[in-house]
C-alpha positions as CSV (number, residue, x, y, z in Angstrom):
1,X,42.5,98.1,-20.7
2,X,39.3,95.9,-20.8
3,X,38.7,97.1,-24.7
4,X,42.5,95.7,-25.7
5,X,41.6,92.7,-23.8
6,X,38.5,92.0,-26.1
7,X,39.8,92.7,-29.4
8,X,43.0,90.8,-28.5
9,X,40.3,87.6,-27.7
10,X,38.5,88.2,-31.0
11,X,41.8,88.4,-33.0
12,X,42.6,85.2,-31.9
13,X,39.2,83.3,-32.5
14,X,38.8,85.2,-36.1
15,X,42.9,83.6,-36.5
16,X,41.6,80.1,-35.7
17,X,38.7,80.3,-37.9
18,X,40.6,81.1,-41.0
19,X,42.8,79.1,-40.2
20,X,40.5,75.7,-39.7
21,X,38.9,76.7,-43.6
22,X,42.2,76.9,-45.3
23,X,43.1,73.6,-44.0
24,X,39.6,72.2,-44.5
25,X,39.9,73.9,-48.4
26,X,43.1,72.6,-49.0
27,X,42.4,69.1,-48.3
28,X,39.1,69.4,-50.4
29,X,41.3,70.0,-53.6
30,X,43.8,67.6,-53.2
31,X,41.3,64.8,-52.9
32,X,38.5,65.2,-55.0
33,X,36.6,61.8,-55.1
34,X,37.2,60.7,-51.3
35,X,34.6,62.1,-49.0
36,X,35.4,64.7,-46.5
37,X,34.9,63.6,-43.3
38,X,32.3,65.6,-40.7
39,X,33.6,68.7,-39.6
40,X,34.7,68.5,-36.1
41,X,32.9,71.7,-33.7
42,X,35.2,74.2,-33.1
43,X,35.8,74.8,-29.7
44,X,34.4,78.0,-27.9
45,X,37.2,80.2,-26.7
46,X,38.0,80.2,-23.4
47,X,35.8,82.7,-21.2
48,X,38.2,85.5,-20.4
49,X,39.1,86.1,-17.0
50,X,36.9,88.6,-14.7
51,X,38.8,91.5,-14.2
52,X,41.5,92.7,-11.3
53,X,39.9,93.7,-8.7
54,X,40.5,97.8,-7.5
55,X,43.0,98.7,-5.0
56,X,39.7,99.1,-2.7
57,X,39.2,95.4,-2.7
58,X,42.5,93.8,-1.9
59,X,42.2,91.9,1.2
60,X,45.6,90.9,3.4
61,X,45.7,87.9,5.7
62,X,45.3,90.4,9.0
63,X,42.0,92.0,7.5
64,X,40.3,88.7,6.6
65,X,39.6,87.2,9.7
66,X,36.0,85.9,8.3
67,X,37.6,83.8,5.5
68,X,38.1,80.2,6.1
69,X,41.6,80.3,4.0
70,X,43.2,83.1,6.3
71,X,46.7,82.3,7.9
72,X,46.5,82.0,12.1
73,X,49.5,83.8,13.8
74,X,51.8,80.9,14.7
75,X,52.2,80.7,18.0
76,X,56.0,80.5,18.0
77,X,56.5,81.8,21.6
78,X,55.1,78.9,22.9
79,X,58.9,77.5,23.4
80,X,60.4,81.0,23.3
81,X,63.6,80.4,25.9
82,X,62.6,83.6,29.1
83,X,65.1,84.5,31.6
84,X,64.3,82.9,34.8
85,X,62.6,80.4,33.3
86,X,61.5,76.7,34.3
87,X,63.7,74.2,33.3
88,X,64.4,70.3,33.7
89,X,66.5,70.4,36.8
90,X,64.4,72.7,38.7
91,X,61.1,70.8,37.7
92,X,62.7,67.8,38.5
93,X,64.2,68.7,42.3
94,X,61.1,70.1,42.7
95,X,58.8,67.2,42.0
96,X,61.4,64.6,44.4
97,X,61.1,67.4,47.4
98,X,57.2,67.5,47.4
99,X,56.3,64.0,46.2
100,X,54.0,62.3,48.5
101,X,55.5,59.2,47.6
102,X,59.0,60.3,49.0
103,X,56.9,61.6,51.8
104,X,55.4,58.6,52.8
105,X,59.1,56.6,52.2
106,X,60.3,59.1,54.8
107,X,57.8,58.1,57.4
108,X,58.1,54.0,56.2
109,X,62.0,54.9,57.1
110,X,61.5,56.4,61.0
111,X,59.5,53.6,61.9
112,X,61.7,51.1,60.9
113,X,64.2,53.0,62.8
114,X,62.4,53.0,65.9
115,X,61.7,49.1,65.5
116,X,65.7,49.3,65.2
117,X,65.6,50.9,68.9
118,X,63.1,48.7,70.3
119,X,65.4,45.5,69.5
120,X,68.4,47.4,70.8
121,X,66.8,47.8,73.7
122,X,66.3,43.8,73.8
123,X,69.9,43.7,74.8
124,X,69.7,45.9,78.0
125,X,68.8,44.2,81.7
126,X,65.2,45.0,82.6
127,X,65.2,46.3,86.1
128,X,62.0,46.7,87.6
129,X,60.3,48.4,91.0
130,X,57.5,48.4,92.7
131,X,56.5,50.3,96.0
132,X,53.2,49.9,98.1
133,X,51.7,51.7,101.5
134,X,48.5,50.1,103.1
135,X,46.6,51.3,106.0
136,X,44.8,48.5,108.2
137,X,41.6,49.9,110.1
138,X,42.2,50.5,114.0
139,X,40.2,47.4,115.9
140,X,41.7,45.4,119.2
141,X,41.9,42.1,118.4
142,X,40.8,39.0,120.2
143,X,42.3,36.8,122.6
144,X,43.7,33.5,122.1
145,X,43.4,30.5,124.5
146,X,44.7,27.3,124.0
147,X,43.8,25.5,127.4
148,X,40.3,26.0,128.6
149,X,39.8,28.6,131.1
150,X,40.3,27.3,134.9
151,X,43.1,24.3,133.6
152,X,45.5,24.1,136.2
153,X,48.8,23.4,134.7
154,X,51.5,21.9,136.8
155,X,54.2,23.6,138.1
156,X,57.6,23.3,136.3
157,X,56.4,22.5,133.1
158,X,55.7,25.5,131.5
159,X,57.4,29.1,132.2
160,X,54.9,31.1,134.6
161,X,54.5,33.5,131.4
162,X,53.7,31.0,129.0
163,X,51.6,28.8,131.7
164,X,49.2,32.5,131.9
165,X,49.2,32.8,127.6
166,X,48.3,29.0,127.6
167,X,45.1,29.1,129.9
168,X,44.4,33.0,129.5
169,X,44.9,33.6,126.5
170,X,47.3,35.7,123.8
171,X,47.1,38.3,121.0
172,X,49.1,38.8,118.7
173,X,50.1,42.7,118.1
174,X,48.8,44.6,114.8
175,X,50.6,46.9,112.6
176,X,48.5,49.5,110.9
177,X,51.1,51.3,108.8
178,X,52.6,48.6,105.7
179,X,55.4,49.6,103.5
180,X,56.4,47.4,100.7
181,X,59.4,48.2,98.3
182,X,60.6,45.4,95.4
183,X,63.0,46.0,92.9
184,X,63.9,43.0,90.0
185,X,66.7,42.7,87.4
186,X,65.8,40.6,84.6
187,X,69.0,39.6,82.6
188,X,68.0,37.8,79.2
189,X,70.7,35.4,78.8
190,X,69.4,32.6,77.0
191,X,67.8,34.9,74.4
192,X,71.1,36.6,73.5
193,X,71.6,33.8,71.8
194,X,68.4,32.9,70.6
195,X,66.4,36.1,69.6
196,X,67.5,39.0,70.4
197,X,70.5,39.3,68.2
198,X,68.5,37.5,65.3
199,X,66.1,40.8,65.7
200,X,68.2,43.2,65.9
201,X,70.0,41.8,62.5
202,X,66.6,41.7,61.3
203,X,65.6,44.8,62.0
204,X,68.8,46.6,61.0
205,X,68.4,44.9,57.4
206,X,65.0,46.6,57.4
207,X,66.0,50.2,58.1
208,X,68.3,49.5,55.6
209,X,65.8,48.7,52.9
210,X,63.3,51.5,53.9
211,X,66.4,53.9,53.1
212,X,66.9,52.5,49.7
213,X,63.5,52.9,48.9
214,X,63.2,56.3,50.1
215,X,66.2,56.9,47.7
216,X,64.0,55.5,45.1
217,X,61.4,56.8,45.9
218,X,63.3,60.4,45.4
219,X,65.0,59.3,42.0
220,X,61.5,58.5,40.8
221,X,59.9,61.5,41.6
222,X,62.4,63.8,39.9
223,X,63.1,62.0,36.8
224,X,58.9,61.6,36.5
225,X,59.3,65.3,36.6
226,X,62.4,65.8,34.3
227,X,59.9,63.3,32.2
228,X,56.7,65.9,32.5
229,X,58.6,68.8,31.5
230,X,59.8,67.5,28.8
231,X,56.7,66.0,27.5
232,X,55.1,69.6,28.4
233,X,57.8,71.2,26.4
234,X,57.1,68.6,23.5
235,X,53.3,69.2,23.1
236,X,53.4,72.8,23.1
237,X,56.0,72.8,20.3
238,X,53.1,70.3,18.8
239,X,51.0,73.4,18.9
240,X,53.5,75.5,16.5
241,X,53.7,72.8,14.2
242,X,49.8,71.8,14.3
243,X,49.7,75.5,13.4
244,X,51.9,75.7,10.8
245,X,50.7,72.6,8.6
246,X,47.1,74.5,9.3
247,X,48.4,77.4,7.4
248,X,49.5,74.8,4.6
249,X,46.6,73.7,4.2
250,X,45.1,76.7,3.8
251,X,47.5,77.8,1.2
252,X,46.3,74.8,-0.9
253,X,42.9,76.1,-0.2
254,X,43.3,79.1,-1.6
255,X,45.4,77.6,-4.6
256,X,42.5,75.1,-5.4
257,X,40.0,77.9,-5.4
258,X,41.9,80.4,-7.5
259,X,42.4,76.9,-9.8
260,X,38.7,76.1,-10.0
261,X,37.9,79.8,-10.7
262,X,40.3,79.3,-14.4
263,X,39.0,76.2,-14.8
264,X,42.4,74.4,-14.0
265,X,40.9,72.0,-11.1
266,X,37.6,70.7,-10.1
267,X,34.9,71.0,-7.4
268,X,36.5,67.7,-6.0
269,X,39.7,69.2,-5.7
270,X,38.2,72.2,-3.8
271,X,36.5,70.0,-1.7
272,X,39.4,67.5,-1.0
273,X,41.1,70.7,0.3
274,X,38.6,71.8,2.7
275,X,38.4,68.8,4.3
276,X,42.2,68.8,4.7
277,X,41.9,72.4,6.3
278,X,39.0,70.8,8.8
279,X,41.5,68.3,9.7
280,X,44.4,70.6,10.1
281,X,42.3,72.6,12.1
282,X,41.0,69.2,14.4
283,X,44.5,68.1,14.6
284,X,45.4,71.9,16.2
285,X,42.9,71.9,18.5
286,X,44.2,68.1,20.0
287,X,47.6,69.5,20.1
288,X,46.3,72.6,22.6
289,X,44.1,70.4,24.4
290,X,47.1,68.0,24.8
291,X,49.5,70.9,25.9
292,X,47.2,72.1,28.3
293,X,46.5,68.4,29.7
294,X,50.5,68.2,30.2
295,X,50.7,71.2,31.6
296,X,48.1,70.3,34.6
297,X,50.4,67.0,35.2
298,X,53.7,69.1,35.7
299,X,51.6,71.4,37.9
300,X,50.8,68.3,40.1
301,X,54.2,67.0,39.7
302,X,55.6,69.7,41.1
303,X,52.4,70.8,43.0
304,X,52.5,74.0,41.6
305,X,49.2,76.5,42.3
306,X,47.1,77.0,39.2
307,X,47.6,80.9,39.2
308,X,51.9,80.4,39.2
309,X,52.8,81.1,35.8
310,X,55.2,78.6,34.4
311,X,57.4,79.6,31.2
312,X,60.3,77.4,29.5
313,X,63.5,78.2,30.5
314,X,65.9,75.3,28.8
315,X,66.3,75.6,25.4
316,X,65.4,72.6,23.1
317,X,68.6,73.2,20.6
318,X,71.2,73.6,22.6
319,X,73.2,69.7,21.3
320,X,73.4,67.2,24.5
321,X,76.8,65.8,25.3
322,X,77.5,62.3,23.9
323,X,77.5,59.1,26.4
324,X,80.3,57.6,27.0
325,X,80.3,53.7,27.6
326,X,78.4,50.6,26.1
327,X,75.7,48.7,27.2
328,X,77.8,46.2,29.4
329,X,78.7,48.5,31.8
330,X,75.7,50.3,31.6
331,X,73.9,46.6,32.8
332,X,76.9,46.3,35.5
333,X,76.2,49.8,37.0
334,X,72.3,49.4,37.8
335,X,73.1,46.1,38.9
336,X,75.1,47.3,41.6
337,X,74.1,50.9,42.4
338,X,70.3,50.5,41.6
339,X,68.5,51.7,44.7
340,X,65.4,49.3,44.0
341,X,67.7,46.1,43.7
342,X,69.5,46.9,47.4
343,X,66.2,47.4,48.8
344,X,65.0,44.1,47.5
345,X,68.3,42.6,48.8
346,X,67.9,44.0,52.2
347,X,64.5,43.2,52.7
348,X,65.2,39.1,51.5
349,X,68.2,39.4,54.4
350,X,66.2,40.7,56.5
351,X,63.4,37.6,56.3
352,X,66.3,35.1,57.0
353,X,67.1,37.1,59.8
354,X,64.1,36.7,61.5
355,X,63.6,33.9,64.6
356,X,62.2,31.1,63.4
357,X,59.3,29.8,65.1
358,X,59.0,26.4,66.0
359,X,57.0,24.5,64.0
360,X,53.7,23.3,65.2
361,X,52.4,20.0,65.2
362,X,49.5,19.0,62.7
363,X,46.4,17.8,64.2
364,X,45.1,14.5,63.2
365,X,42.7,14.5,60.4
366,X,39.2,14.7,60.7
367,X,37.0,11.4,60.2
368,X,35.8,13.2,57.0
369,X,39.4,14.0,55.9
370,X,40.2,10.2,56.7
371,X,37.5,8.3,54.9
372,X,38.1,7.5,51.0
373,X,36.1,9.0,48.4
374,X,33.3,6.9,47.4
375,X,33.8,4.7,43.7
376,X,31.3,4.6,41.5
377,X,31.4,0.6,42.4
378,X,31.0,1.1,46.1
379,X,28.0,3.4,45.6
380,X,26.4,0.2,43.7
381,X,27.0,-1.8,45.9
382,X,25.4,0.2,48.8
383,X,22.4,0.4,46.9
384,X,22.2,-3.4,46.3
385,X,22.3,-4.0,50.0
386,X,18.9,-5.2,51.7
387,X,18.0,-4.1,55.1
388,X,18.1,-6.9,57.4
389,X,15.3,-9.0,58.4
390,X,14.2,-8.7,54.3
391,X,14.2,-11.8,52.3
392,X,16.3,-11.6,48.8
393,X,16.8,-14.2,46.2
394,X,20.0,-15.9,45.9
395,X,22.1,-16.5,42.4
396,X,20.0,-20.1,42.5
397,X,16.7,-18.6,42.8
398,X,16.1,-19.6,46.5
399,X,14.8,-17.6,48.6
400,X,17.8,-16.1,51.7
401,X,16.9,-14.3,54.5
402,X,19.7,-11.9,55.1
């Protein structure tokens, strides 16, 4: 095979060189007295091809793993639907049960019902008791005279008994043992209609508001993790198409080479196609990194453990269902069912529900506060004034004592 392949190649430059001599003769007869111009080199043949490699040396795109122009398996499982799979609604319910956002909404929501219960209880009568023992220490106590001893007190005037206290004294008798029991109702009246009911309302309005946001704070959390899963989903597919535009590129490689080796292209064109596969290959590398990244923030969406495996169980072609509607009534129905707007509504009722307080009287100003900022005129006049007891010259030139 190689020795038909060399005469064939010297048939065909022995062909051209007759050839160019016949035409160079001919035109040498026909015009004898014009000068024939300088013969133009004839052009080298072409080098002929190196020859086929053997069967031994054929290389497939699983055995050459070392060269830089190998396909990579595309990674086309990477959205591959499994049974029992993750998918949207799961990642989403998921991610509204175990948000700590919702969490803390929950706990914003029981305190404003107990403030609810503490105004409620403004309405009820307070009744209040008290009950107290004391013991007194044991002593006798002393005598009492209100006459001097010896007075003689006339008959008649005085009963004989209270003649003998009067002039011998009296005591009066202890008790040692003291019991005291109280009990008070308290009913509000005046601040039925002052305060009370103005609280309540208030605080009513606000258990009303920390519900909607708890609401919101629910609907946030699961379409944030409808959201991640579907930017997870989105990246990894990234992946299989970073991979297949890497094997693209590396076709081109490989075409570029096998070009350059026949002459057909340059070294630029090998080059510009190796930087293209470096690229490829960067851009792959972003798109796993990126997948991985997306991954973690479903995981913490959902607060998922790290060693849970999590597969793709929605599949991406399945066509969604058209919306019905226009944007009119889209506008009219989060106006009136949004759970952020009734919050904000609730909470703006429930600050005009509040009691006001009255207003308290300003104190006067301070002397500072009072006195007018100085002019640049006032300043020079202060600083023209003369102590007293100086003399200064007047407009005429006499001299003043100020």
């Amino acid at each position: 095979m190689r020795t038909v392949i060399a005469r064939s190649g010297f048939a065909v430059a022995m062909g051209f060189s007759v050839a160019t001599a016949a035409t160079a003769h001919a035109q040498g007869t026909s015009a004898p007295g014009r000068p024939l111009p300088a013969a133009a080199p004839v052009p080298s043949p072409a080098p002929a091809p190196p020859p086929p490699p053997g069967p031994a040396a054929a290389a497939t795109p699983a055995t050459a793993t070392n060269d830089e122009a190998a396909p990579i398996e595309v990674p086309s499982d990477l959205v591959q639907v499994h049974e029992g799979g993750l998918t949207a609604e799961q990642a989403g319910t998921r991610a509204a049960m175990t948000s700590w956002n919702a969490k803390a909404s929950e706990e914003s929501l029981r305190s404003a019902e107990a403030k609810v219960d503490a105004a409620w209880a403004g309405f009820l009568p307070r009744l209040t008791g008290r009950g107290e023992y004391e013991r007194l220490s044991e002593f006798t106590p002393p005598s009492i005279a209100l006459l001097p001893p010896g007075t003689v007190i006339p008959p008649g005037i005085f009963p004989p008994a209270v003649a003998d206290a009067l002039t011998k004294g009296f005591s009066f008798p202890l008790v040692f043992n003291n019991w005291t029991l109280q009990g008070t109702i308290t009913v509000p009246v005046s601040d039925y209609f002052l305060t009370i009911d103005q609280r309540y309302t208030a605080a009513t309005r606000s258990e009303e508001a920390a519900r909607w946001n708890l609401i919101s704070a629910r609907a946030s959390a699961l379409s944030d993790g409808k959201i991640e899963y579907y930017t997870w989903l989105r990246n990894r597919g990234a992946v299989i198409v970073a991979a297949q535009a890497l094997n693209d590129q590396k076709t081109h490689l490989r075409d570029s080479r096998n070009q350059f080796a026949v002459g057909n292209a340059s070294k630029a064109d090998v080059l510009r196609s190796e930087t293209a596969v470096a690229s490829a290959e960067l851009a792959l590398e972003q798109a796993t990194n990126l997948s991985d990244l997306t991954e973690k923030q479903l995981r913490v969406a959902m607060h998922l453990p790290e060693e849970q495996q999590m597969l793709p169980g929605e599949d991406l072609q399945v066509p969604l269902a058209s919306f019905q509607g226009n944007l009119k009534q889209m506008t009219a129905e989060a106006l009136s069912a949004r759970a952020e707007i009734k919050s904000a509504d609730a909470n703006a009722e429930a600050a005009e529900k509040q009691p006001r307080r009255p207003a308290t009287r300003r104190s006067a100003p301070s002397p500072t506060e009072s006195s007018p900022t100085p002019t640049r005129a006032t300043s020079r006049r202060r600083k023209t004034r003369t102590p007293r007891g100086t003399r200064a010259r007047s407009s005429a030139g006499r001299p003043t004592t100020s």
